[in-house]
C-alpha positions as CSV (number, residue, x, y, z in Angstrom):
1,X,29.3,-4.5,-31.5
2,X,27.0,-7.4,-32.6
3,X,23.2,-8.0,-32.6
4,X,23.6,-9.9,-29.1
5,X,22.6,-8.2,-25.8
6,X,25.5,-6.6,-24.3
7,X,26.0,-7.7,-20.6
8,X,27.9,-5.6,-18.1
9,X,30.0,-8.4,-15.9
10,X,30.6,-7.1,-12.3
11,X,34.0,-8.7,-11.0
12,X,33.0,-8.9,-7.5
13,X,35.2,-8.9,-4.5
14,X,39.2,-8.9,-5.8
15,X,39.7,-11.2,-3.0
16,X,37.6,-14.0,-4.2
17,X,36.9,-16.0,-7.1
18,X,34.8,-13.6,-9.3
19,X,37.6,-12.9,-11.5
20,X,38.5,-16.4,-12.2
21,X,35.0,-17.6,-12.9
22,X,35.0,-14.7,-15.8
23,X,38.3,-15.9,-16.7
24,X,37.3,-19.3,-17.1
25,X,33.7,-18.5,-18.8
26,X,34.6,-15.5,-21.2
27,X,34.8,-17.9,-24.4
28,X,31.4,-19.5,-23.2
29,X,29.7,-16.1,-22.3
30,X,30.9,-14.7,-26.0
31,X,28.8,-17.4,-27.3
32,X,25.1,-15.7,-25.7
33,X,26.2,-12.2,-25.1
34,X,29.1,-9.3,-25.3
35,X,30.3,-9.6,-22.3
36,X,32.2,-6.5,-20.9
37,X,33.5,-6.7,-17.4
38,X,33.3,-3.6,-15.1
39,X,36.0,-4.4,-12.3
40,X,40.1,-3.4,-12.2
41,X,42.3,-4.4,-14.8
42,X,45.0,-5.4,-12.6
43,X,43.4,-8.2,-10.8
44,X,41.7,-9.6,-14.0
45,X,45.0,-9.8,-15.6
46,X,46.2,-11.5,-12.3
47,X,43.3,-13.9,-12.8
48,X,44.5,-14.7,-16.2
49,X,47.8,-15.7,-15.2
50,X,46.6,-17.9,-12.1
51,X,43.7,-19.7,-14.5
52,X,46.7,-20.2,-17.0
53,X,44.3,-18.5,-19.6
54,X,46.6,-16.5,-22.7
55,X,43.8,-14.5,-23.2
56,X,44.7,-10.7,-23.0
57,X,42.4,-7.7,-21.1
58,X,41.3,-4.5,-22.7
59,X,40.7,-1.8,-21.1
60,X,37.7,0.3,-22.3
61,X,36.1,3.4,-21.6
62,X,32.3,2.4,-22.7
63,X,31.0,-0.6,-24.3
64,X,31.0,1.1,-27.7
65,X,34.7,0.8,-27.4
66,X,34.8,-2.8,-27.2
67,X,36.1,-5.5,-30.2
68,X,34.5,-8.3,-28.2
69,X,37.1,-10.3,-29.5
70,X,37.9,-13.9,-28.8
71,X,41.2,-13.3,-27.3
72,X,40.8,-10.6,-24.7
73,X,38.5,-9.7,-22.7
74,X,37.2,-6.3,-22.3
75,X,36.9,-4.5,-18.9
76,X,35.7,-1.1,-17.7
77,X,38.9,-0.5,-15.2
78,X,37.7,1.4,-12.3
79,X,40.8,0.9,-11.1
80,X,40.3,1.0,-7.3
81,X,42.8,-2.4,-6.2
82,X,45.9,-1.7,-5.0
83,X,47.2,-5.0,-3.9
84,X,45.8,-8.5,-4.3
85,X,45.4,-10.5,-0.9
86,X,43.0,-13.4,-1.8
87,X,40.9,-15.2,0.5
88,X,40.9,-12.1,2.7
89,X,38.0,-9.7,3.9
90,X,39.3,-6.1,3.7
91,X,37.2,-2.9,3.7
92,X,38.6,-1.6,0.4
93,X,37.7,-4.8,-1.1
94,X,34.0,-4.7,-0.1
95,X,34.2,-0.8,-1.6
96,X,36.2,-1.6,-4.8
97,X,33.2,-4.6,-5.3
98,X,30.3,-1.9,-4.5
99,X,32.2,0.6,-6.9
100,X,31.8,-1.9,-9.8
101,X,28.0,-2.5,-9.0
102,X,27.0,0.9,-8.3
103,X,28.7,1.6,-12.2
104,X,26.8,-1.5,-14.0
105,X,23.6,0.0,-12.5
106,X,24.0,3.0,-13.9
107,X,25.2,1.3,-17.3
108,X,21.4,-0.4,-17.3
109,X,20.1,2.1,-16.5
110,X,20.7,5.0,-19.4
111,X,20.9,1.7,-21.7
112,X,24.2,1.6,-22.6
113,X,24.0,-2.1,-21.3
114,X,21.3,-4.1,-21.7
115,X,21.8,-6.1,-18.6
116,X,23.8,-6.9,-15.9
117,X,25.2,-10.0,-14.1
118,X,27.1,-9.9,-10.9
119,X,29.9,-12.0,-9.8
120,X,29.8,-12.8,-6.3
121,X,30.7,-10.0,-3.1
122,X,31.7,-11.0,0.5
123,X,28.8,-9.4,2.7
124,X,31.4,-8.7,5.9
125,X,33.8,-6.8,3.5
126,X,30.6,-4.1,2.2
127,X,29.9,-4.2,5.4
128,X,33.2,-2.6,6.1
129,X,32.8,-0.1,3.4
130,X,29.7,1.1,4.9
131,X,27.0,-0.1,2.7
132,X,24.0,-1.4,5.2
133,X,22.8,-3.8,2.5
134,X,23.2,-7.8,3.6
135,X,24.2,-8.1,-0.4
136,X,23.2,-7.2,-4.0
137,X,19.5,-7.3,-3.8
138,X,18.4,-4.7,-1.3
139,X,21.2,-2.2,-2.8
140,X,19.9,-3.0,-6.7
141,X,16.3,-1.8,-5.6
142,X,17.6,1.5,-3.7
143,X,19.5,2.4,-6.8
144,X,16.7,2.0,-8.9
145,X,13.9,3.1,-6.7
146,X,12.0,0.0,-7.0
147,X,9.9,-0.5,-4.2
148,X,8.1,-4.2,-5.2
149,X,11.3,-6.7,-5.9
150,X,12.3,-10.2,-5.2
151,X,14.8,-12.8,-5.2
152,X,14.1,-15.5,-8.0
153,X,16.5,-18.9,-8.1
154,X,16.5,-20.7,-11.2
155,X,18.3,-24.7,-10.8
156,X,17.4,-26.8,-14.2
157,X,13.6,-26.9,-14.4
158,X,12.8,-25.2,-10.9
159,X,12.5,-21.8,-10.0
160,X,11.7,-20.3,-6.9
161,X,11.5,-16.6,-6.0
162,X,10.8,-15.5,-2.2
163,X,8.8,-13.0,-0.3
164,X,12.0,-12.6,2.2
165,X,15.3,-13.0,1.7
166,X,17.8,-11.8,4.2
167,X,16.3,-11.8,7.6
168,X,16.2,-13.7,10.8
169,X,13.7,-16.3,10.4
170,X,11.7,-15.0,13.0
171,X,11.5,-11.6,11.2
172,X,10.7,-13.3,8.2
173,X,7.1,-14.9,9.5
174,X,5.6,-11.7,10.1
175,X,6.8,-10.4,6.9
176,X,4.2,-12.8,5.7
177,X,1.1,-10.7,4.5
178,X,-1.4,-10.4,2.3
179,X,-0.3,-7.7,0.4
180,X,4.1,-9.0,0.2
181,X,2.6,-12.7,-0.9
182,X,0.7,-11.2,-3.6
183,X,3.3,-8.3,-4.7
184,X,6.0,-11.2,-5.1
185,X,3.2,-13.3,-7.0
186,X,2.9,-10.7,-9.7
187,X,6.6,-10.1,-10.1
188,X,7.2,-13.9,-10.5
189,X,4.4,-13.8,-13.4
190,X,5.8,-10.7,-14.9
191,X,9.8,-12.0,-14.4
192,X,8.6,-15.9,-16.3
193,X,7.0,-13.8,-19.1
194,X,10.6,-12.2,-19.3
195,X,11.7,-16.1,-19.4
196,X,10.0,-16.9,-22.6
197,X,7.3,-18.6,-20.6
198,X,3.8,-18.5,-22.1
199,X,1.1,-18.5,-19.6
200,X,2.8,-19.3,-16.5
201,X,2.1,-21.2,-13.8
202,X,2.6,-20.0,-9.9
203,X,2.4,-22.4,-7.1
204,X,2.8,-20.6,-4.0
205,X,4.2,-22.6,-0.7
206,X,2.4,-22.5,3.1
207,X,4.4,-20.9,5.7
208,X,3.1,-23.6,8.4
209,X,4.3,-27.2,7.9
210,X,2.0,-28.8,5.5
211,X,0.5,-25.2,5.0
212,X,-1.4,-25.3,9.0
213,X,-3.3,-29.1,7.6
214,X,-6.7,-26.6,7.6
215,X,-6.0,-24.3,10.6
216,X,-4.5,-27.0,13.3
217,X,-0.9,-25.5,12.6
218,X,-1.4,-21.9,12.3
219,X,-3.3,-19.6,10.9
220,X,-1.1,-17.5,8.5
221,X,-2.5,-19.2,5.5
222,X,-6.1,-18.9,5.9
223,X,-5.1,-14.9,7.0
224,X,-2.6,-13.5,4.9
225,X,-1.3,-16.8,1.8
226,X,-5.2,-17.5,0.8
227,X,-6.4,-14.0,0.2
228,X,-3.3,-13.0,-1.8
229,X,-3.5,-16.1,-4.4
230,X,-7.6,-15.3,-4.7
231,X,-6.6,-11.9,-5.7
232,X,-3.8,-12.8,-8.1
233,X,-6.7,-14.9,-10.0
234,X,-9.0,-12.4,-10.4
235,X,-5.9,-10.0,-12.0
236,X,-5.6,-13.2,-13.9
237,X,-2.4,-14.5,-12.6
238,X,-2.3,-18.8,-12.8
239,X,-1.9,-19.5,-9.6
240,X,-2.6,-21.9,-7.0
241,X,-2.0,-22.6,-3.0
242,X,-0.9,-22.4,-0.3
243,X,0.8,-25.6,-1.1
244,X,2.5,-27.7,1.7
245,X,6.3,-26.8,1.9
246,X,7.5,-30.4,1.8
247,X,5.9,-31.1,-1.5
248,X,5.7,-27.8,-4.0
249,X,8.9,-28.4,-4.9
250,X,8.2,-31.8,-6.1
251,X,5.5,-31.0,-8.0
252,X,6.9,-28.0,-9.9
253,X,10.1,-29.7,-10.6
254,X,8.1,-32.7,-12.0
255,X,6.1,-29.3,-14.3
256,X,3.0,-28.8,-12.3
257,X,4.3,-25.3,-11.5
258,X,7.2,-22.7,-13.6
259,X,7.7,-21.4,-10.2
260,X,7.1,-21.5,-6.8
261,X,6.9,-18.6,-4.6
262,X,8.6,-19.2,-1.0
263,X,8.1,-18.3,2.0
264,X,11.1,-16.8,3.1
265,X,15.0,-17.8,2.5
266,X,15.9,-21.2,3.1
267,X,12.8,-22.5,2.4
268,X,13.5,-22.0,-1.7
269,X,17.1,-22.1,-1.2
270,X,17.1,-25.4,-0.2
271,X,15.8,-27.4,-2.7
272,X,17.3,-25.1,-5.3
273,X,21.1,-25.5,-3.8
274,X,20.3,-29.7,-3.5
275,X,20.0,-29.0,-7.2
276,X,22.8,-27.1,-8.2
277,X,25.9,-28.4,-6.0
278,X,26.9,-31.1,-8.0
279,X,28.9,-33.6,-7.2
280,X,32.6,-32.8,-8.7
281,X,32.1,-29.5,-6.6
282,X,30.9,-27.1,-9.6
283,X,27.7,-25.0,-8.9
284,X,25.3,-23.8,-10.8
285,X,22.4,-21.9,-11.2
286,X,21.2,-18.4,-11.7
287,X,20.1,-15.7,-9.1
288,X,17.8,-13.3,-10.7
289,X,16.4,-10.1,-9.2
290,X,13.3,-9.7,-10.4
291,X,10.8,-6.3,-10.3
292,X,13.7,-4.3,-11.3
293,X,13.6,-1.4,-14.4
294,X,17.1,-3.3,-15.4
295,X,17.9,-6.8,-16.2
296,X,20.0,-8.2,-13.2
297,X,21.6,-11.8,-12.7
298,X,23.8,-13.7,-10.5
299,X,25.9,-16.8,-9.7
300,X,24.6,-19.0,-7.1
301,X,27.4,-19.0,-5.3
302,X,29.9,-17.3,-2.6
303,X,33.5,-15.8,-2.7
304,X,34.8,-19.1,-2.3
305,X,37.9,-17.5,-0.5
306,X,38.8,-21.1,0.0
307,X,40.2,-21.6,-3.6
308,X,40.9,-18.2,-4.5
309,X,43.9,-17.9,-6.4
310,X,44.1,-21.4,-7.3
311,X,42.4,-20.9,-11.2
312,X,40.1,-23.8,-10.4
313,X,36.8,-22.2,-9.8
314,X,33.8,-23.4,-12.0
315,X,32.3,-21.2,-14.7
316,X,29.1,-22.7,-14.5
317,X,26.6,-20.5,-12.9
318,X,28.2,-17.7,-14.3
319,X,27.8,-18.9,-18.1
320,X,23.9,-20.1,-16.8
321,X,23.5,-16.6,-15.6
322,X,24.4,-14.4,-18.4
323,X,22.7,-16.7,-20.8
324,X,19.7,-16.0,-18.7
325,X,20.6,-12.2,-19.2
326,X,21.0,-12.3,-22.3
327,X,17.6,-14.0,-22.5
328,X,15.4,-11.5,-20.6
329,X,16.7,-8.5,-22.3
330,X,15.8,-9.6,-25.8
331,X,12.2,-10.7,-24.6
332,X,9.6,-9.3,-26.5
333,X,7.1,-9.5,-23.3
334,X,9.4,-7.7,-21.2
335,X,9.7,-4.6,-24.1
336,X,5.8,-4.4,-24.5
337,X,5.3,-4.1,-21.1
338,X,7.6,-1.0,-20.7
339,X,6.6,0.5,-24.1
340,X,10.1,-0.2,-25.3
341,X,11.6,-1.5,-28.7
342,X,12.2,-5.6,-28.6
């Protein structure tokens, strides 16, 4: 074991690329964090051999086990795959991937890691397996009995977190109120404090196009967006809005904001994702949830069951997302806050 922040690597759904993307990123991930991947041994091994890697795979019991060495990787083997069929949606895939989440949360949570980061799931194959979460975020929260939570993307110099995430996007306008806008304000203040961000910045978006232009396009900002920022700046929180859609991004990517808070799903995805899919087909960026007791990442991207199997999958937002981790987990704010040891 080092000084570094250990960081529990879920492998995601065996069908997909998760495996390869660790494959592909361990050297780079040893260089911010210990790394230890909680997945099957069989498949990462598999992934080794289709990413033409020589590194080995090490089985371990518990973190404490681990060398951390540069030429093998080390795994927790749940050991729940029994065949690999990639590019395929299977119910035993979609449990084997919950399996390997379930186990990193409960790593973070008695300490034995000090953050997580999770390689990508297929939503159809959990779905399979029973879980009634639409992904990671909803089942991270139930774990961990966190009732005020949200979705934060980070892309280069803008981040974005979201009052909604997974809905229908006529679910998501009434999820709009006063009290959600303002609960995902202070958890974006509290989560950029966790980014090494002195006295952040919070722009918060309209829901309307150009945020109802004083009333003629709705009334959801005067009602429910306007009332939540005043009360975030009397707690002291820097923000400011309801901001017209089409233009907060702009403005915080240019640093007149550390984040914006959005609306509801596409509305921060989108300028996020125009940001990160670059143009030799590597993604980036980092999914964090944020409000959690634990430290929780993700990649910004799917399964990619298109090029599973084929060892070609990008490392990026993988190596982005345990670095960011790494980082939240050895923030000083983020200890004094929970009365812990930096």
């Amino acid at each position: 074991m080092t000084d570094r922040p250990t960081v529990g690597v879920t492998m995601g759904d065996p069908a997909g690329i998760g495996p390869e993307v660790l494959v592909n990123g361990y050297r780079a991930l040893r260089e911010v964090a210990d790394p230890i991947v909680i997945g099957d041994a069989g498949v990462l091994e598999a992934a080794c051999r289709v990413c033409g890697s020589n590194l080995g795979v090490e089985p371990v019991s518990a973190p404490t086990e681990a060398a951390f060495a540069a030429d093998r990787i080390p795994i927790i083997d749940l050991d729940n795959v029994d065949e690999i069929d990639r590019g395929t949606i299977r119910e035993s895939y979609g449990r084997a991937s919950l399996a390997y989440v379930e186990h990193a949360i409960e790593l973070a949570l008695d300490g034995t890691i000090d953050a997580m980061t999770t390689a990508p799931i297929n939503k159809q194959a959990t779905a399979l397996a029973g879980s009634e979460h639409a992904g990671h975020t909803g089942l991270l929260a139930e774990a961990t009995g966190t009732e005020n939570y949200s979705m934060m993307l980070i892309e280069a110099d803008l981040r974005v977190s979201h009052v909604s995430t997974h809905v229908p996007l006529s679910e998501a306008c009434d999820l709009v109120t006063e009290a959600a806008v303002l609960e995902t304000i202070r958890v974006t203040d509290d989560a950029l404090a966790d980014l090494g961000i002195d006295d952040p910045t919070v722009a918060v978006a309209g829901l309307n196009p150009h945020a109802s232009d004083g009333g003629l396009l709705g009334d959801t900002e005067k009602a429910e967006i306007e009332p939540a920022v005043s009360r975030a700046r009397e707690e002291g929180i820097d923000a400011f809005g309801p901001e017209s859609p089409d233009t907060v991004y702009v403005r915080a990517a240019r640093g007149d904001a550390d984040c914006v808070v959005s609306m509801y799903h596409d509305q921060g995805h989108i300028p996020i994702k125009m940001l990160g899919f670059q143009g030799d087909g590597a993604v980036s960026g980092v999914n964090v949830t944020i409000g959690l007791p634990i430290v929780r990442t993700s990649v910004d991207h799917g399964t990619a069951f298109d090029i599973a199997g084929e060892g070609v999958a990008s490392e990026a937002s993988l190596v982005d997302a345990v670095e960011v981790a790494a980082e939240m987990a050895s923030s000083q704010d983020r200890a004094e806050r929970r009365g812990e040891p930096a």
